[in-house]
N, C-alpha and C positions, 0 to 999 in steps of 0.2 A: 504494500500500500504506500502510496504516494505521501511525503509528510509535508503536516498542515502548518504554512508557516505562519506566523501573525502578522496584521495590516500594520505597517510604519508610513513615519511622516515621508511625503513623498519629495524628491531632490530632482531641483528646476534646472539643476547642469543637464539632466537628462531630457533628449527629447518624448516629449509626449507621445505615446504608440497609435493614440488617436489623432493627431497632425495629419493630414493628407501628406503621402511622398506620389511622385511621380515613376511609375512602375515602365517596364519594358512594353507593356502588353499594354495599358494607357497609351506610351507614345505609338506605338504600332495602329491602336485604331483613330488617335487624330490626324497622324500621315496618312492612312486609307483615305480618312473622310475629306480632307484638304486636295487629296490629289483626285478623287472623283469630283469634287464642286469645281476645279481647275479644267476640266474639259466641257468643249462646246456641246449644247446638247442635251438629251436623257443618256445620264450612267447610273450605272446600281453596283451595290456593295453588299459583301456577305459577312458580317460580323457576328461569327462564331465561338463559342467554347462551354466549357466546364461550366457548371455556377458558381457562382464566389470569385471572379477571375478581373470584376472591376468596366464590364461591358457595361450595364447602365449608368454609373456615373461617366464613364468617358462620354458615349453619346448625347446621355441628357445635356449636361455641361455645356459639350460643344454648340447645342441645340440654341441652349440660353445665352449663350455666346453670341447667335447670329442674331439675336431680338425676332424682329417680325420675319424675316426668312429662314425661320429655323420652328419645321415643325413636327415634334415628337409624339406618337401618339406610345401610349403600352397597351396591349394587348392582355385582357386576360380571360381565363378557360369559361366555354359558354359564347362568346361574342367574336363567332369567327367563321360569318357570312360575309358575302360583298354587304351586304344590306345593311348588315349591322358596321358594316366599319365606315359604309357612308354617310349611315345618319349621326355615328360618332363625329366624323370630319364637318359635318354639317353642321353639327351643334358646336362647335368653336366658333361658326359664323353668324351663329343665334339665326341660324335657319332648320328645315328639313329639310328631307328628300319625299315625302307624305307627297303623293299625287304625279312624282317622277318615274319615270324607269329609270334602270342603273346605271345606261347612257348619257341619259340628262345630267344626272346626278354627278356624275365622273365630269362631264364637260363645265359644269357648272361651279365644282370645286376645281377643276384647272385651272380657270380665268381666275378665283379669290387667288389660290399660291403662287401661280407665276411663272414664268422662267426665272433661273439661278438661285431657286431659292434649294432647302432642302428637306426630305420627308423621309422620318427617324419610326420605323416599326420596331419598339421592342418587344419583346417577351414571343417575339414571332412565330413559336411552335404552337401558339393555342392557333393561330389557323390553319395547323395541319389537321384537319375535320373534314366529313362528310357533310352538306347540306342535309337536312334531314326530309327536306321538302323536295327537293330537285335532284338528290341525289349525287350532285356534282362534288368533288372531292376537291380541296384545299382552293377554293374557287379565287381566295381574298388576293395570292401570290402573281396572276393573272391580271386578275380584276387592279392591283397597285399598279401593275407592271403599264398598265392601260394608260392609267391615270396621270401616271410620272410622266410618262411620253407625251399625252395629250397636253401637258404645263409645261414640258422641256424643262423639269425640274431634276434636283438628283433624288436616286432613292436608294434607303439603306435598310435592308433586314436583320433583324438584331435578337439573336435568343443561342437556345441549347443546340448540340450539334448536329438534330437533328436536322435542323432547316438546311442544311448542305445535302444532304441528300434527296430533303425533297425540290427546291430550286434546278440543282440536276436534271428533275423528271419536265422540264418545262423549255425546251431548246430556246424560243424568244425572249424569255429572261436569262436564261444563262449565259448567252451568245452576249449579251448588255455589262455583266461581273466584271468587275475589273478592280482590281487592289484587293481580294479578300480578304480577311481576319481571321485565321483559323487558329485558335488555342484549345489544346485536347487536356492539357491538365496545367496546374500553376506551375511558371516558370522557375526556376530557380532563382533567377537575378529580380523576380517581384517578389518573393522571400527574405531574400539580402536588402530589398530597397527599404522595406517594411519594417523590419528589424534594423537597420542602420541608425545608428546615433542613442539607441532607446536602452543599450550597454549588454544587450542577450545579441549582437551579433558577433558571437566567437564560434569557433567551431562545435563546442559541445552544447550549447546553444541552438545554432544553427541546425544542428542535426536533428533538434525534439521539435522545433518549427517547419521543417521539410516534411517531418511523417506530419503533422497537425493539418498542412497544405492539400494534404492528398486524399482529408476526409472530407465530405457532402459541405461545402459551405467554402470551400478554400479560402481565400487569404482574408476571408470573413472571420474565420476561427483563428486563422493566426493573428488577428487585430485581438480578439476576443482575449488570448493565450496571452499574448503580450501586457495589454493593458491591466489582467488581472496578477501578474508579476510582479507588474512595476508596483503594483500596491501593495504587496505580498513585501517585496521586497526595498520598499520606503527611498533610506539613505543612505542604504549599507549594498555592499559590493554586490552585483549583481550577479547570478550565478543562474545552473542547470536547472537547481534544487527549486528556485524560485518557480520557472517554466515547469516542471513535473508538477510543483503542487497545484499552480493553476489550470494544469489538465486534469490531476484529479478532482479541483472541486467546480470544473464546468464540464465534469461527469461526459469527459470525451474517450472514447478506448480507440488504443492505436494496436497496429497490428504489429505484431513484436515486443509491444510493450512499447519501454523507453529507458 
């Protein structure tokens, strides 16, 4: 069993574990997003990985970055028809789509976004789904691919790994992918980024945050791992022991132990 160390005052030499750092896989999707907005035209971008791996803050961010040409929507499970994702976009515009077809509705949201602006779908595997009425199977991947074209805006799909395989199934959007984003598990050097400056990046260290990275939540638990450390371990020298106890008491099991 892991031992329980007790909460000390906490020392400001060290960086806070909750600070934002700037991770490898951060700068990897705002170069994607910056080099697709840089060409003339409808481009699309496939930003891919793990959860925990830091893809919605980078997107949203960049989104909020743009102001009014920067438009993010999230996706989530249940809401993943053309129909529903247009009366989603509609309703940013204090409009519907009530009395339209889904052609209207797509031409009608291209003229509000634009050309050069951009259109951020996260959480993007809830519309891999069957229509339950028509049948038609992941209709939304299409139905954007439409829309982005008819605005000559850019577009970005953004979720778990599977949206790579389903995009695949769709040669007119695939043929459009250009800069992808694909991260299948957390980096190593967004482990090192994460733990730099916060005194747990040494190698014995380093090592109980590597296996921490590679559970359901990635560098989510290693913020979680870290910041309950630093409190574990206050003013006084930072150490392994710190890192173990705050894996045992946020009741994480690693495989091997630790």
């Amino acid at each position: 069993m892991a031992q329980i160390l007790r909460l000390a005052n906490e020392n400001e030499d060290w960086r806070d574990p909750k600070e934002w750092v700037e991770t490898q896989t951060h700068s990897e999707i705002v170069s994607s997003l910056d080099k697709v907005r840089a060409r003339d035209g409808f481009c699309a971008t496939v930003i891919a990985g793990a959860p925990g791996i830091g893809k919605t803050l980078a997107v949203e961010g960049y989104c909020l970055d743009m102001g009014l040409n920067g438009y993010y929507h999230r996706a989530v499970k249940g809401e993943g028809t053309a129909w529903q994702l247009a009366t989603a976009l509609m309703k940013r515009f204090d409009s519907s789509p009530m009395g339209m077809s889904l052609g209207d509705a797509r031409d009608r949201i291209a003229d509000w976004i634009g050309p050069k602006a951009l259109l951020v779908f996260d959480e993007a595997q809830f519309f891999i789904q069957r229509n339950r009425k028509t049948g038609v199977k992941d209709e939304v991947f299409e139905w954007a691919r439409g829309l982005a074209e008819t605005a000559q805006c850019n577009l970005a799909f953004c979720g778990d790994l599977s949206i790579v395989r389903t995009v695949a199934e769709y040669p007119m959007l695939q043929s459009r992918v250009r800069y992808p984003v694909i991260v299948r598990s957390v980096p190593e050097t967004d482990v090192r980024a994460v733990a730099s400056g916060t005194g747990f990046d040494v190698p014995d260290c380093l090592r109980i945050l590597l296996a921490v990275s590679t559970l359901p939540g990635g560098l989510r638990n290693v913020e979680s791992v870290l910041h309950e450390a630093a409190a574990f371990a206050g003013s006084d020298q930072r150490e392994a022991a710190h890192l173990r106890a705050a894996v045992h008491d946020l009741k994480l099991t690693l495989k091997g132990g630790f």
